[in-house]
N, C-alpha and C positions, 0 to 999 in steps of 0.2 A: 329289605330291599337295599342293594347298595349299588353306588355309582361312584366311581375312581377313574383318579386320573393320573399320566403317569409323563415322566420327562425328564431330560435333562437341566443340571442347573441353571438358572437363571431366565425358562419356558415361561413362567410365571403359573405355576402348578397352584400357590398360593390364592393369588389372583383368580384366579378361574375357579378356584373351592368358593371365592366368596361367589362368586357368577352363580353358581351352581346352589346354595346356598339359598339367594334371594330368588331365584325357580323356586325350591321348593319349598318355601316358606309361602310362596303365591299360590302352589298347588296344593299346599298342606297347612292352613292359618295355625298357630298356636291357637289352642283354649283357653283359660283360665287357669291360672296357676299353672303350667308348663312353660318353660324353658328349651333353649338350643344346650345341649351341651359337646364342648372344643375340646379336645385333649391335643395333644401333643407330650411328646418325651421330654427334654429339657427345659427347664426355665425360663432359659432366656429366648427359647424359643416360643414359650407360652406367650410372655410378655409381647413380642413381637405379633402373634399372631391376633391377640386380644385387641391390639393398636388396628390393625385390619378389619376387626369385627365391629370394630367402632362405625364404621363408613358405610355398614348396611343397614339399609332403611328397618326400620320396626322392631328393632334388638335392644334397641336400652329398655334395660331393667329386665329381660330376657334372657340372660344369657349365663351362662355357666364354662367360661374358660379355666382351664384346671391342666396340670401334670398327670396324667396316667396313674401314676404311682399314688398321688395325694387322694385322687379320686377312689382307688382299690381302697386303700389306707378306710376310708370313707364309709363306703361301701362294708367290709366288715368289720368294724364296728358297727355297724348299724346293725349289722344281722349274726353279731358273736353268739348270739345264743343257739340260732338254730347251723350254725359252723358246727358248733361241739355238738349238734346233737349228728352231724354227720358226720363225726370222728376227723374233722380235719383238726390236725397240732396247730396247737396256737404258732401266732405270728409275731414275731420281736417288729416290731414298730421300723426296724431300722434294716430287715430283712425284706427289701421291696419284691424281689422276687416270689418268694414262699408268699406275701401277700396279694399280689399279683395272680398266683395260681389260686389261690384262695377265694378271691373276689371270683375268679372266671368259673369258677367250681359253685360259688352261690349263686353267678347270674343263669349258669344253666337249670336251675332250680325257675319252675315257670314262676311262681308264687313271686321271687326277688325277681325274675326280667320282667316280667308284666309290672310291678311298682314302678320301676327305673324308667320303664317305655313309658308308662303314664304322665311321669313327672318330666322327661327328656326325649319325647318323640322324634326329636333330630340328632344324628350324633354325627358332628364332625372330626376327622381325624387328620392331620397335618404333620409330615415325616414319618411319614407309619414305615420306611425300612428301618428304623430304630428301633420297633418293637419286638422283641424276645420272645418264646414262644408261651412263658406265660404271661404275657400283657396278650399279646393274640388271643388266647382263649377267653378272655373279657370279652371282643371284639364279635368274635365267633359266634358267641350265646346271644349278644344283643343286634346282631345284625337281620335276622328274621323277624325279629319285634322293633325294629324302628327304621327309620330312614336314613343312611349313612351313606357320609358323601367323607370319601380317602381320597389323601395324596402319597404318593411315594416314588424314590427314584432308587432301582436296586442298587446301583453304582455309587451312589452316598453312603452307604453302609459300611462304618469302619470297623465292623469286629466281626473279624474273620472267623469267627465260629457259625457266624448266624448267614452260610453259605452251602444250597442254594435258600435267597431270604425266604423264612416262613409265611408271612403276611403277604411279600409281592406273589410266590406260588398260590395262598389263596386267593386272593383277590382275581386272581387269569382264571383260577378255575373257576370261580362262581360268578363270575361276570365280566364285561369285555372292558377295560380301562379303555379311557381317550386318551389319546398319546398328542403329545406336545412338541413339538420341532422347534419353533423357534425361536429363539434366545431373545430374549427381552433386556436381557440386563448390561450389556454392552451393543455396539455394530462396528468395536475394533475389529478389521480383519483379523489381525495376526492374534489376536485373544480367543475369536471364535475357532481359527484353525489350530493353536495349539491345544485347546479344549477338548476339541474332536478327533484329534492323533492321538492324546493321551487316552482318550477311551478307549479307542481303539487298537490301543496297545501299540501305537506306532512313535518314534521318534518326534517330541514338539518341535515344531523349527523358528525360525526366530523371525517376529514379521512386524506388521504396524501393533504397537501397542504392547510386544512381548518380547523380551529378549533374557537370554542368557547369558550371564557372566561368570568369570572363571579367575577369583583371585586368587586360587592360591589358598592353603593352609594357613597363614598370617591371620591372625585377628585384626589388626590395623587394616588390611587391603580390605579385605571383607567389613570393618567397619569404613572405610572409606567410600567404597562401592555405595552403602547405605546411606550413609551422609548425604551422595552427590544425590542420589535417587530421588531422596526428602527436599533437596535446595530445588533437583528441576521441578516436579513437581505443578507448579502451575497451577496451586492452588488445591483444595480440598483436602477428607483425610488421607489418611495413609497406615494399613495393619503392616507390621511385620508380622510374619509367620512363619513358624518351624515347624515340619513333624516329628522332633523329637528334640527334648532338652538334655539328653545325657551328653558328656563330654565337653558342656558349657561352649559351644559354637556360637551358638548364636545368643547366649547371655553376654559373652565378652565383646563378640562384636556392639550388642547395644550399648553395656554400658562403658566402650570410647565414645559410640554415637555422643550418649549424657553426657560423657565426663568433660566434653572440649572440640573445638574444634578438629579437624580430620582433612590428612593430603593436602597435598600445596594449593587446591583452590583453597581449603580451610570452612571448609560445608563444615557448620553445625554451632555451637552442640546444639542436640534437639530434646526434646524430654518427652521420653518415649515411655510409658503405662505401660506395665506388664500386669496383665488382666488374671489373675487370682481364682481358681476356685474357691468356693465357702468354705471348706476344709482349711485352706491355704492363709484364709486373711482370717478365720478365727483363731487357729495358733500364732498368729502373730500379734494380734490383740491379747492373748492370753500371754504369753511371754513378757509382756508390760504389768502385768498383776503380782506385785507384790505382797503375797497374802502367808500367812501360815495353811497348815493341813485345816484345822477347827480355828476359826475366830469369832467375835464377838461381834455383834450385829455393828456396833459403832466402829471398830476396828475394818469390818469391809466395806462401809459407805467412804471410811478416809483412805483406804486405798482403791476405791474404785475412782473416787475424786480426783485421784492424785494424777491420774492413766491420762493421757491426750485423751483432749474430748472427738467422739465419735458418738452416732446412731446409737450402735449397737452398745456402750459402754449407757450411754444418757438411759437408753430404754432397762437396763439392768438395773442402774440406782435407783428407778420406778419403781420396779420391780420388788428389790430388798425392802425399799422403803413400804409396798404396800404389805409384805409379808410380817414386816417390825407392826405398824398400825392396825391391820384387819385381822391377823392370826397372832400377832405378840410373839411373835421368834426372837429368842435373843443371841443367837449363834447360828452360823454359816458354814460348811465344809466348802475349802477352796476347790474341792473337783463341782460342787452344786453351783456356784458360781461361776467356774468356766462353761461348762454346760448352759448356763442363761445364758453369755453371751455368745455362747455355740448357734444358741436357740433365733436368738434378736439377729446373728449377721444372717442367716438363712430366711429368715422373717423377712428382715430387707432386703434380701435379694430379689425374693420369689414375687413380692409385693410394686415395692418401688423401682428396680431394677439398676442399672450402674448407672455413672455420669457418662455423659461421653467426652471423648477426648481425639485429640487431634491426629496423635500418632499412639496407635497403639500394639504393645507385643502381646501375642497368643500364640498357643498350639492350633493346630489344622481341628482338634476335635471343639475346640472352644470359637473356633469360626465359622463353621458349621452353620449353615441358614442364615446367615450376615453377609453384607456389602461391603465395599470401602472403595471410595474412588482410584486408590492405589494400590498394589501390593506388592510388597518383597518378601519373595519366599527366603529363608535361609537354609540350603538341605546340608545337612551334615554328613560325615562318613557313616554314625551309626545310626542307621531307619530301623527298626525291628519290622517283621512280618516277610511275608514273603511278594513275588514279584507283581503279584497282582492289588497285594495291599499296599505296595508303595505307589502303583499306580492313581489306586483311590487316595491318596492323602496328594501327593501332588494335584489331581484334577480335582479336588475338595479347595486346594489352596490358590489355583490358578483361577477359579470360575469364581472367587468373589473379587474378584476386579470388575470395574464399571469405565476405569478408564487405562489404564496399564497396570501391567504387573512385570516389575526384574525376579529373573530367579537366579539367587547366586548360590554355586555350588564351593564347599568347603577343597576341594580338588578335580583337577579335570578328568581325571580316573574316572570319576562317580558317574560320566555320561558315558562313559563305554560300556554301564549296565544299568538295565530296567530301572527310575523310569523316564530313562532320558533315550535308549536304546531299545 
């Protein structure tokens, strides 16, 4: 049985999963020993959505929030034996896709969907236009064996391959979604009506809460623009947002933002957090390790010492040190040691989640299911995709505003095509 609901950002699609949620948790008690279990695709969307789950009555200590992917990951292993006994290729741990198909391959198997369904008679899913079509076929096998309550909105979907979405065409077929109208997350006029032009493939215009600005090609104008943005302001935070980093637009403009003040009012500087993927801040942790290829167990405690202390460095000296005392290793390869703290900054992510911060920069795909009482887009000359995927990354960047959003474009060319035009 499944029940979904579907809407524009900021409808409160979320909100209404828990409503939906604590229904049927009144209609359906857990037993003993079951659990709800939450997936959602990104991390930081888990986190988010976990802080939600918190505020429904009768779920502590119930509840199984998890990534999609960690969950499959899960799943076969659990049931590697009977995977090879049905000729599916093993799965690289780091191949989330192939295990993705793999897990949706076991849970059609009744034997593993009746275990899952016994142990997770609820399954909620949250962003499911994110899901690919092998995370859908997980989705697919457990939806007749349990009670599943989906969110998704097709138009947030930024990878243009997965069009028309797989999961939103399921879900219309097999059941009637509740559709959501209206925006919760602002009552700027001029935010809601540029929101709703952009959908709609029409020119946003410029009104209470939303404006357009056109400095110019200059990094300085364009960091200036930002500057004043940040001084009015009026309190709370504030994302800068780009949909794309090539050609450093909107890197240079932040960092005059940091480096100093900006334009004869002299707004700033302001220090502006560019938000990292784990990828991104483990080689830069690793770049600070001074190690050989092979060293000696004493030799990488003094250089892991040596490194700025962080999370992710403290939780590896743990590490080496319990590998020196419990196993007696006296030697370390520097690729095994970056690899641990490859290990601990994704550990910390997935678990504790980031600081927050005042002013922060990100890409459009790293804002994704997040807020910010401000935002300044920065569009560059080069967007990749075509005119309908630029629309989605504009209306993904514009609809996490709660109170204004500037959008400054790197030339005024850029609005006499898609997706200003």
């Amino acid at each position: 049985m499944i029940r979904a609901v579907e809407g524009a950002a900021g409808c409160g699609k979320t909100y209404r999963l828990m409503a939906m949620l604590a229904q049927t948790l009144a209609a359906h008690p857990l037993a003993e020993g079951q659990r709800v279990l939450a997936l959602t695709f990104m991390h930081g969307a888990r986190r988010r959505l976990a802080d939600k789950l918190r505020a429904v009555p009768g779920l502590a200590g119930r509840l199984e929030c998890c990534t999609i992917d960690s969950f499959a990951l899960r799943l076969y292993r659990r049931w590697r034996g009977l995977a090879a006994a049905l000729d599916i290729a093993p799965c690289g741990n780091d191949d989330f896709d192939q295990v993705c198909d793999a897990a949706g391959r076991l849970l059609e198997q009744a034997e593993v969907r009746d275990w899952t369904a016994a142990s997770f008679p609820i399954v909620l899913v949250d962003e499911g236009q994110d899901l690919k079509q092998e995370r859908l076929r997980m989705l697919v096998a457990l939806e007749a064996a349990t009670h599943m309550l989906l969110a998704a909105d097709e138009f947030q979907c930024l990878n243009q391959a997965m069009r028309p979405n797989p999961l939103v065409g399921w879900v219309q077929a097999v059941a009637e979604p509740e559709a959501l109208v209206q925006v919760q997350r602002t009552n700027r006029p001029g935010l809601l009506a540029a929101a709703t032009a952009i959908r709609a493939g029409q020119p946003p215009l410029e009104g209470e809460g939303f404006r357009i600005l056109r400095p110019g090609v200059s990094p300085p104008l364009a960091a200036t623009l930002l500057a004043n943005a940040i001084a009015w302001r009026r309190g709370g935070d504030v994302a800068v947002i780009t949909p794309a980093l090539e050609g450093g637009y909107a890197a240079n403009a932040i960092a005059l933002v940091c480096a100093g003040p900006c334009g004869a009012r002299g707004s700033g500087p302001y220090s502006i957090r560019w938000e990292g993927s784990d990828r991104d801040e483990a080689r830069t942790i690793n770049a600070g390790l001074e190690l050989m290829a092979n060293a000696p167990a004493g030799a990488v405690l003094v250089a892991l010492r040596a490194m700025p202390p962080c999370g992710p460095v403290s939780a590896t000296i743990a590490w080496v040190e319990n590998q020196i005392h419990a196993v007696g290793r006296t030697e370390f390869a520097r690729v095994e040691i970056e690899t641990a703290i490859t290990r601990q900054v994704m550990l910390r992510r997935q678990h504790g989640g980031n600081a927050t911060h005042l002013f922060t920069a990100l890409t459009v795909q790293q804002a994704k299911n997040r807020e910010f009482d401000g935002v300044v887009v920065l569009w560059p000359y080069r967007v990749g995709g075509d005119d309908e995927h630029k629309r989605r990354l504009l209306y993904n960047a514009v609809t996490r505003a709660k109170r204004w959003c500037n959008v400054i474009v790197q030339s005024p060319k850029i609005l006499a095509a898609p997706p200003f035009a």
